[in-house]
C-alpha positions in Angstrom: -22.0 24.8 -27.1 -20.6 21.8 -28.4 -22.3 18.3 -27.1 -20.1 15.9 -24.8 -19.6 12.6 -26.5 -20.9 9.3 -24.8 -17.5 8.7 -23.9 -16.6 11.8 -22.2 -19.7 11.7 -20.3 -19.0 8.6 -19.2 -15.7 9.1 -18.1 -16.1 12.0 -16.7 -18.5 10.5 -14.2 -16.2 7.8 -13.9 -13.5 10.1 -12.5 -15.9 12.1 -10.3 -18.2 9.9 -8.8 -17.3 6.2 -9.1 -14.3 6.0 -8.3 -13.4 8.3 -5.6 -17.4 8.0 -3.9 -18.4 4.4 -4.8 -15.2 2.5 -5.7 -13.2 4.3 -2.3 -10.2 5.2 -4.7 -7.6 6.4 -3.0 -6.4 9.9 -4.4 -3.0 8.2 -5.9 -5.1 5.7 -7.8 -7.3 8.0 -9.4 -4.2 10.3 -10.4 -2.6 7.2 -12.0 -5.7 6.7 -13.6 -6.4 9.6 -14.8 -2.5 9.9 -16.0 -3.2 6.6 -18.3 -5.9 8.0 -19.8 -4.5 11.4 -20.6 -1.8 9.0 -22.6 -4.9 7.2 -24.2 -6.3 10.8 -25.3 -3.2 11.7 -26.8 -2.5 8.0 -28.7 -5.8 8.6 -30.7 -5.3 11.8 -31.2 -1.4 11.8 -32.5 -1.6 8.4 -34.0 -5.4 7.5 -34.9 -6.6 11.1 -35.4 -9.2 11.0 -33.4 -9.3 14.3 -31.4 -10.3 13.7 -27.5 -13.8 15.8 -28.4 -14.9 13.5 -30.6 -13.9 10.5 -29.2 -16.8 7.8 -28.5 -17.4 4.3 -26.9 -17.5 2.6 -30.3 -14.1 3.4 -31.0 -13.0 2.5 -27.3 -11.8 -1.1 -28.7 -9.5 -4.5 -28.2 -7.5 -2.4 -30.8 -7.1 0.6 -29.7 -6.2 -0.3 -26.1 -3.6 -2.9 -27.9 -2.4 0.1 -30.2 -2.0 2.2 -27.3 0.0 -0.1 -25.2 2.3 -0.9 -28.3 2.7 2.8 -28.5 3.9 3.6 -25.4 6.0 0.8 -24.9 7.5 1.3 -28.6 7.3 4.6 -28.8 7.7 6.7 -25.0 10.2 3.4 -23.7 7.7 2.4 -20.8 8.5 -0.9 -19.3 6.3 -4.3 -19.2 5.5 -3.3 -15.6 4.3 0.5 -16.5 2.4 -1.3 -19.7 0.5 -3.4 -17.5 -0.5 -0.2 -15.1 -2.1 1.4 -18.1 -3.8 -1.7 -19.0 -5.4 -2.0 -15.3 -6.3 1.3 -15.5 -8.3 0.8 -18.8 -9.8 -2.7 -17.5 -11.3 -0.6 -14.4 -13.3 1.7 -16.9 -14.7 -1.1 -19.0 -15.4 -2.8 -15.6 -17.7 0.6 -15.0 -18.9 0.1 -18.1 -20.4 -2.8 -18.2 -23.0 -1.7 -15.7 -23.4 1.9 -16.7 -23.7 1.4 -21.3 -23.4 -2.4 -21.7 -24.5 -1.7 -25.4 -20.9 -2.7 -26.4 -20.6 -5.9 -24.1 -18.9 -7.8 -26.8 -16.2 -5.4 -27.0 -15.5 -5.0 -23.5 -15.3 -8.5 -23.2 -12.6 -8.8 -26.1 -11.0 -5.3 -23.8 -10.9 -7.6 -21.1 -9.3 -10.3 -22.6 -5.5 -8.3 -23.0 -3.6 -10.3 -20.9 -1.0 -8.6 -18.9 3.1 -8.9 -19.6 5.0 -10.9 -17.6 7.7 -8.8 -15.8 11.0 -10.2 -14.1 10.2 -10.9 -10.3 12.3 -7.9 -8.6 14.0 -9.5 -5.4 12.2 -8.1 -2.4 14.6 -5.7 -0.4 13.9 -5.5 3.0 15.8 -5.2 6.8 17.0 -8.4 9.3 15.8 -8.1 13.0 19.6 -6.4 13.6 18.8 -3.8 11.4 15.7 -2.7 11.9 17.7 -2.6 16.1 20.3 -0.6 14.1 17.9 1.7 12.9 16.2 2.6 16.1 19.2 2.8 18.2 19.7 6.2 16.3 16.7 8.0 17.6 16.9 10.2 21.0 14.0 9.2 22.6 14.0 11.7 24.9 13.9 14.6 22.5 10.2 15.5 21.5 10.5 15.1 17.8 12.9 11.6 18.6 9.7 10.3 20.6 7.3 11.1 17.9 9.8 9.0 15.2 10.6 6.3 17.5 6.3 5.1 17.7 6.6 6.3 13.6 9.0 3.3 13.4 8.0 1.4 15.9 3.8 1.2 14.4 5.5 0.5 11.0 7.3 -2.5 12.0 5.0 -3.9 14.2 2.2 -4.0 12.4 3.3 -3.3 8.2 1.0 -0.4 7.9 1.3 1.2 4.6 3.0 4.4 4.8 -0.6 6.0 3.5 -2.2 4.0 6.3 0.6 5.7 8.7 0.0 9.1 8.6 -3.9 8.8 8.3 -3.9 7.1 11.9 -6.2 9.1 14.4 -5.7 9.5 17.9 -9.2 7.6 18.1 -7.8 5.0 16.1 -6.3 3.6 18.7 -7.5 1.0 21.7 -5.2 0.9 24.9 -7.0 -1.5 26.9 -7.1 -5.2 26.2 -6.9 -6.2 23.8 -5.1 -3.1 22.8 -5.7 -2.5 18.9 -5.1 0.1 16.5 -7.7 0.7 13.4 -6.3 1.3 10.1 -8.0 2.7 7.4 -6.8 0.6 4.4 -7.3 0.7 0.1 -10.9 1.1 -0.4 -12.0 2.8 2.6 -11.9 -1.0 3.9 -11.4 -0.6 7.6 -9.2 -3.4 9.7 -8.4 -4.0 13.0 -4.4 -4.5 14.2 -3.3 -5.9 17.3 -0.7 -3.7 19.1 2.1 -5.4 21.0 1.5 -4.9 24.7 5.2 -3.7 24.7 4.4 -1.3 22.6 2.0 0.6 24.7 3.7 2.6 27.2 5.3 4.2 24.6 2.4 5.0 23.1 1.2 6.3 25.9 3.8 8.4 26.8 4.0 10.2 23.2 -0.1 10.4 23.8 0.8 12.5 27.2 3.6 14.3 25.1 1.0 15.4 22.4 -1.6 16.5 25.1 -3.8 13.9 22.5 -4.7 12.4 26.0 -7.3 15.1 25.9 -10.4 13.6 24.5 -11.1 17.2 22.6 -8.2 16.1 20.6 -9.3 12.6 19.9 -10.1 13.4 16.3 -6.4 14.5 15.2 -3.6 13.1 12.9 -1.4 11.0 15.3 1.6 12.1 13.4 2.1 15.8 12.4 4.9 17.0 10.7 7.3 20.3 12.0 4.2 22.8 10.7 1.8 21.0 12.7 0.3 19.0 9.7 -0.5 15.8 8.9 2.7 13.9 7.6 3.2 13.1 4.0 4.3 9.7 2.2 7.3 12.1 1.8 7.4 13.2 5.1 7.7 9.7 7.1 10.0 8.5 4.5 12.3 11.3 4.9 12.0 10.4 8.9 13.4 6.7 7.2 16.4 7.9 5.3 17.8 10.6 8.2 17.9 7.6 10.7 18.7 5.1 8.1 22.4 7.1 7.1 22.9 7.2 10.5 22.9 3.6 10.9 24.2 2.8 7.6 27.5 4.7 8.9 27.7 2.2 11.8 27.4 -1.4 9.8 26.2 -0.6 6.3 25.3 -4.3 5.5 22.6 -3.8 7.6 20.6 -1.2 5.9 19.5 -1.3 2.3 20.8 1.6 0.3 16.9 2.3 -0.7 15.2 1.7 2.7 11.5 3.5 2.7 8.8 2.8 4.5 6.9 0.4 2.1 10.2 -1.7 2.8 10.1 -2.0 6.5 6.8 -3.6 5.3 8.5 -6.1 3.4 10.3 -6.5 6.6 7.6 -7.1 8.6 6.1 -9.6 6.2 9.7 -11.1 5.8 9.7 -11.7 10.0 6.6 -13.4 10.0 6.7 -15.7 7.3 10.4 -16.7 8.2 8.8 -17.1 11.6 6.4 -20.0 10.4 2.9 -17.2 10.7 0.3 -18.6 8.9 -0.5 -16.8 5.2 -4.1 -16.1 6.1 -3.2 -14.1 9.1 -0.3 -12.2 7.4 -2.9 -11.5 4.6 -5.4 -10.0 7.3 -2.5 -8.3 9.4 -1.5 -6.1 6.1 -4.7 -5.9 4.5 -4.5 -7.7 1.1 -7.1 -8.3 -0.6 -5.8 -11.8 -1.5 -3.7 -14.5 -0.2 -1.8 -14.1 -3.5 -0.4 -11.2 -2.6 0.9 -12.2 0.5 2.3 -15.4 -1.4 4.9 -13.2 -3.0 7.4 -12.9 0.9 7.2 -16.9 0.6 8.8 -16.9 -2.8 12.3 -15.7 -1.8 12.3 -19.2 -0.1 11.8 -22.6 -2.2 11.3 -24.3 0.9 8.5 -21.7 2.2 7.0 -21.4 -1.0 5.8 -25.3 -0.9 4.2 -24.0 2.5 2.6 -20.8 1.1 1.0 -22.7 -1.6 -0.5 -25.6 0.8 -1.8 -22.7 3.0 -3.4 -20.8 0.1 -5.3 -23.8 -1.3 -7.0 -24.6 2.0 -10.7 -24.4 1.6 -11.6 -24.5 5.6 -8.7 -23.2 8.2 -8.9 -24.4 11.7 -9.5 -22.0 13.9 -6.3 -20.9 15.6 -5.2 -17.4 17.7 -3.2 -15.2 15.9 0.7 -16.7 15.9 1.5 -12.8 15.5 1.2 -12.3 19.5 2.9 -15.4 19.9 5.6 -15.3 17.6 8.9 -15.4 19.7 11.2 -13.7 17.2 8.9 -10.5 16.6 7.7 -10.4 20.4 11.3 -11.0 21.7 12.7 -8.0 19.8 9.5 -6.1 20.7 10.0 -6.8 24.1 13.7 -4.4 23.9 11.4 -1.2 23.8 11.2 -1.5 27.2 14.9 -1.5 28.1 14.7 2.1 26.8 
């Protein structure tokens, strides 16, 4: 039986336990992951002769990972943005590294060192207040499937869940008595809590009664459950997105982005509060980024904004203030049409 190399071990244990049980990966990180280094494998196979068997830590180097991102750039016609992927994925297992073998410290440190490419700054697409109205003026409310669509939209505009946040919502999840709430499970198992618009609960409440999920033996089910009676797929919701979103693109076009998905009514959300004057810190904790860096890049599309995002990301001690979400006149205001339904 042949002997597993350092590396292999290592790796392996990396895919198995760290990530997934310690690290809280989410299943589509460790497959991108695991894709990047299945491209790795094949670089020192094809190129440095190195077959994946006999592969070890000591020849895990600065120039190898530089060799390999040189090679798929050059050679497979990956982009600065796909390059940098890779790299973050080979960063993470020297990260693991360093803890579990830190025999080659000086090497990881040189690993570590690869800065990124800078990639062109795609302009963000996302939906004005009168198209995200556009959008759910399409839906029959009043037919079952319509009902379940119409909270679908209505929980990814109010509160810019992720769309894998979305459909792994719980009827427990949610909180519908003051202050009414809704906890997402975000990237790294890290758990927040959302406020939900007060406008927004009746019609909660009423697809709750629908669903018979008013039944507390049900209280442990998907909220959202596709036409086989399973829990909805990143596919799934955004193919709930598109159906409504031709619909209202055949009313007023201009309204609805040609590419509209749910990670885009995000945008929009973000894009509603920021033009709304919200706070950074509080958009940060309402969508769960890890950093107020993240949430600086919905101020850039404004030069004016940006000057404010920057002055609200350097502050060192925030005053305490309630969150300008509930009280944000633009957001509430539309909210508030839900109830003319």
């Amino acid at each position: 039986m042949m002997k597993s190399t350092d590396f292999a071990t290592l790796l392996s244990k990396y895919f198995i336990r760290y990530l997934p049980n310690e690290r809280g990966s989410s299943p589509q990180t460790i497959d991108s992951y695991r894709n990047a280094f299945i491209l790795y494998l094949d670089y020192m196979e094809s190129v440095c002769g190195i077959r994946p068997e006999k592969l070890s830590l000591k020849d895990y180097t600065r120039e190898s990972v530089l060799g390999f991102l040189n090679w798929i750039e050059k050679e497979r016609g990956n982009s600065a943005a796909t390059r940098n992927y890779r790299l973050a994925a080979l960063k993470g297992f020297v990260h693991y590294l360093k803890y579990e073998f830190p025999d080659y410290m000086e090497e990881y440190q040189r690993i570590l060192g690869i800065p990124l490419k800078k990639t062109e700054q795609k302009e963000i697409s996302y939906m004005k207040t009168e198209g995200v109205e556009l959008l759910v003026n399409q839906i029959d409310v009043n037919d079952a499937n319509g009902l379940r669509d119409y909270i679908i939209l209505l929980l990814l505009y109010s509160t810019g869940v992720r769309v894998s946040e979305l459909i792994n919502i719980k009827v427990k999840d949610l909180s519908l008595t003051e202050p009414y709430t809704i906890r997402i499970h975000g990237k790294g198992n890290k758990g927040r809590y959302v406020p939900l618009m007060k406008t927004a609960i009746p019609h909660i409440k009423k697809y709750l009664s629908h669903m018979h999920y008013d039944n507390e033996a049900r209280y442990g089910e998907y909220l959202f459950k596709n036409h086989m009676d399973k829990q909805f797929t990143r596919q799934g919701i955004n193919y709930v997105i598109k159906k409504y979103a031709d619909k209202a693109r055949s009313i007023n076009s201009s309204l609805i982005p040609s590419d509209l998905t749910a990670h885009k009514m995000r945008h929009t959300t973000a894009m509603e509060l920021i033009t709304s004057g919200v706070d950074l810190m509080y958009i940060r904790d309402l969508l769960g980024h890890s950093s107020v860096t993240t949430t600086e890049v919905y101020a850039r599309t404004d030069a004016n904004l940006k000057r404010k995002a920057i002055e609200a990301a350097s502050k060192e001690l925030l005053p305490q203030e309630e969150a300008k979400w509930d009280n944000d006149t633009n957001l509430r205001e539309w909210l508030k049409s839900f109830n003319k339904r």
